[in-house]
C-alpha positions in Angstrom: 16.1 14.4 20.2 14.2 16.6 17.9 12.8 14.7 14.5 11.9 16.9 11.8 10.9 16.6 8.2 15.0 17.7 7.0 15.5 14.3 9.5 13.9 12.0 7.6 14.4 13.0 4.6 18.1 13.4 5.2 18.0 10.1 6.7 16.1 9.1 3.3 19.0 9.8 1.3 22.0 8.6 3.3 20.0 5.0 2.5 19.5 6.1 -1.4 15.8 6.6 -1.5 13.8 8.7 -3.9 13.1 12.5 -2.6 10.7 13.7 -4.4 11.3 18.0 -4.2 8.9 21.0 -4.4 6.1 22.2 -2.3 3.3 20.8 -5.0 4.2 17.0 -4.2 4.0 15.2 -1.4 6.9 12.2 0.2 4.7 9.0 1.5 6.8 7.5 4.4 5.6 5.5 7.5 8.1 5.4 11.0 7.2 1.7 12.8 7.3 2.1 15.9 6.6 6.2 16.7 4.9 8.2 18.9 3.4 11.2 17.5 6.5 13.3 18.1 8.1 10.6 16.2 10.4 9.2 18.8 10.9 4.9 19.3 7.9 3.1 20.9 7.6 -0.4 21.9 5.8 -1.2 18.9 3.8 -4.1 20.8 1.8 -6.0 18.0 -1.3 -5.7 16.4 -1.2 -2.0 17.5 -1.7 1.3 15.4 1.1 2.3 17.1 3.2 3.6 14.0 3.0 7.4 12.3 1.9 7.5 8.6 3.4 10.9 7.6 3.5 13.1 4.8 6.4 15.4 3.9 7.0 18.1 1.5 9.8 20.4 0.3 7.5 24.0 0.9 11.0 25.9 0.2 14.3 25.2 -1.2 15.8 22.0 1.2 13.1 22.9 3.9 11.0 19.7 4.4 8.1 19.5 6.7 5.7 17.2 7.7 2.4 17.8 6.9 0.5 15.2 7.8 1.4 12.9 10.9 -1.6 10.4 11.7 -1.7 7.0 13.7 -1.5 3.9 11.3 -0.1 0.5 11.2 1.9 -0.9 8.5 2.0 -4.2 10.1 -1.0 -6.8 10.1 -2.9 -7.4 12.8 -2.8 -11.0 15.4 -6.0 -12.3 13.5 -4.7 -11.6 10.0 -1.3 -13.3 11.4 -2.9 -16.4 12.2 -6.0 -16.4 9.6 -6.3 -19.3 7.3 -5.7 -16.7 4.6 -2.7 -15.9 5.6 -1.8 -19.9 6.4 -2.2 -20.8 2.8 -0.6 -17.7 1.6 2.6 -19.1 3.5 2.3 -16.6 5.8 0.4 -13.1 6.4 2.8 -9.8 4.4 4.5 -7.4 6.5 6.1 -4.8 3.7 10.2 -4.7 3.5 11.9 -1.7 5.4 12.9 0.7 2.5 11.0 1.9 -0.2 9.2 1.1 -2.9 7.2 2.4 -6.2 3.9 0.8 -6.8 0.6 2.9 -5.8 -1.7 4.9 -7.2 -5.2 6.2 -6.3 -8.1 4.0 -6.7 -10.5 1.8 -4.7 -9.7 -0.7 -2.0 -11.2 -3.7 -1.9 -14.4 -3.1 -4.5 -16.5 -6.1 -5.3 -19.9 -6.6 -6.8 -21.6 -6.1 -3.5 -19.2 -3.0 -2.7 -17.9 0.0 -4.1 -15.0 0.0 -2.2 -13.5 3.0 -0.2 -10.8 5.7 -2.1 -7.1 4.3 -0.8 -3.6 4.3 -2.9 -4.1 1.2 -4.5 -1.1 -1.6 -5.3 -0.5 -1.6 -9.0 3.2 -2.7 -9.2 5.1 -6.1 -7.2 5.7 -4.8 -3.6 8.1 -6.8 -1.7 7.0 -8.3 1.8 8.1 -11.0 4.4 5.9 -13.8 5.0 5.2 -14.6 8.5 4.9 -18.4 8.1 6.3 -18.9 12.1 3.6 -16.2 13.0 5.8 -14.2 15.6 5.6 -11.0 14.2 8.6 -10.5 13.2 10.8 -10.1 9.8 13.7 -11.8 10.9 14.2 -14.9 9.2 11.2 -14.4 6.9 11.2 -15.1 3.3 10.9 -12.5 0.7 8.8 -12.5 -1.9 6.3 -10.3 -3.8 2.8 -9.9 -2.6 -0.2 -8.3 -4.1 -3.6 -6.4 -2.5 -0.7 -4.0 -0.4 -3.1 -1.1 -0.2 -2.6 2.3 1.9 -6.4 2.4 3.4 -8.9 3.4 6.2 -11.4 1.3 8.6 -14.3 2.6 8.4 -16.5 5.9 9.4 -17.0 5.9 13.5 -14.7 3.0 13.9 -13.0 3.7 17.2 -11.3 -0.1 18.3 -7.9 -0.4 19.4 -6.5 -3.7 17.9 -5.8 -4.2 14.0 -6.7 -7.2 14.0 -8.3 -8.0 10.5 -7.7 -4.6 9.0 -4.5 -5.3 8.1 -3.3 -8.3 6.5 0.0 -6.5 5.1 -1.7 -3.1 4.3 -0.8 0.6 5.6 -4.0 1.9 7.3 -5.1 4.6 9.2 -7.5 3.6 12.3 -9.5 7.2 12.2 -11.4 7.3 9.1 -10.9 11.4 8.9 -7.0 10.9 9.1 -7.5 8.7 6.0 -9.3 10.9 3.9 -7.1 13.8 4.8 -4.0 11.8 3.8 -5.6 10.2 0.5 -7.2 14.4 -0.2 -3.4 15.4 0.1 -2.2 12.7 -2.5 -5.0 13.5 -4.4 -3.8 17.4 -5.0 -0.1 16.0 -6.0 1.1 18.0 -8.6 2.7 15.0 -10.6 0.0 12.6 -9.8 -2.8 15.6 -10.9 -0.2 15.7 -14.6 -0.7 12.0 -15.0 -3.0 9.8 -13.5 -0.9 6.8 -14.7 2.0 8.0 -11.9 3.1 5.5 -9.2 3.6 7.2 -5.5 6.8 6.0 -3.8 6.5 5.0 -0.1 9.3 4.6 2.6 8.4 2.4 5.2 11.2 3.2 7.8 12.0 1.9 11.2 11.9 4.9 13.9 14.8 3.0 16.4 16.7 2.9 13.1 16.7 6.4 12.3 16.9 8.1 16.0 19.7 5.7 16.2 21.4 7.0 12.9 20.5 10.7 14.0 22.4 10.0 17.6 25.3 8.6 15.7 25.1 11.7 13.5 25.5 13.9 16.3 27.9 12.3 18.0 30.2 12.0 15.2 29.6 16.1 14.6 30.5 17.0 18.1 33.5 15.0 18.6 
């Protein structure tokens, strides 16, 4: 089964998400769970083992992906069972679906930091709290949470757990991927318009939509 941008962003639709059109602007959306030819994985925990990916219309109902890195956007084991995350009622893992909240800034600046250039949380972004630590949504609370940042690691970081890099965040292990997605956001034609726009992201689940695509095709060829 052949994913392609038209997939996704067909699949986008049928579940009434924002489709942002033209070949100056760019569609934010991560696949849990994907391979890099974006087909289901076992998504074992505290893995980057899901595809951040950027998609846009170059012509008239054509949509291709132009960016397809490793990333996780699922927390790590030691953000899962950090005392942060205990008092916090339990570490974020964003909602399936999409939502409207990011814009380019700084993550994680402090007095003794500058902070490195991410899409920054600026609006509520819905998450489940984790508060029986399995790594799971189901059964999870939802509530808003805040610090949901689309970021990198750090230069020459080359480890293979997330552990603390994500404690609800969508990050990109290799610190090149993560400039090359935030330069590409960056050159948005909306965003470049008005620096107060918020990026949408789709945070989908890749069994979910080769499923729907199989279901698709059967239903075509019966």
């Amino acid at each position: 089964m052949y994913i392609t941008g038209n997939t996704i962003v067909n699949y986008m639709l049928a579940q009434g998400m924002i489709v942002r059109r033209g070949r100056d602007v760019v569609n934010v959306v991560y696949l849990e769970g994907s391979n890099l030819d974006l087909t289901p994985n076992t998504d074992l925990p505290d893995r980057f083992n899901d595809r951040g990916l950027l998609i846009v219309e170059n012509n008239p109902n054509d949509f291709q992906v132009v960016s397809n890195h490793a990333c996780t956007s699922e927390p790590g084991l030691a953000a899962t069972w950090s005392r942060e995350a205990k008092l916090l009622g339990g570490v974020a893992r964003i909602t399936i679906g999409q939502q409207v909240a990011w814009r380019p800034g700084l993550h994680k600046p402090s007095q003794y930091r500058k902070g490195h250039p991410a899409l920054v949380q600026v609006a509520p972004v819905m998450v489940h709290r984790d508060q029986n630590r399995d790594m799971r949504r189901t059964g999870d609370i939802v509530t808003t949470a805040t610090g949901i940042n689309h970021h990198g690691t750090q230069p020459g970081w080359r480890g293979k757990f997330i552990g603390m890099w994500s404690m609800g965040c969508m990050v990109r292990p290799n610190w090149a991927d993560h400039l090359d997605f935030f330069d590409l956001c960056l050159e948005d034609a909306e965003y470049r318009d008005n620096k107060n726009f918020l990026f949408p992201s789709a945070v989908l689940d890749c069994g979910a939509l080769n499923r729907w695509v199989k279901e698709k095709t059967i239903k075509q060829n019966a």
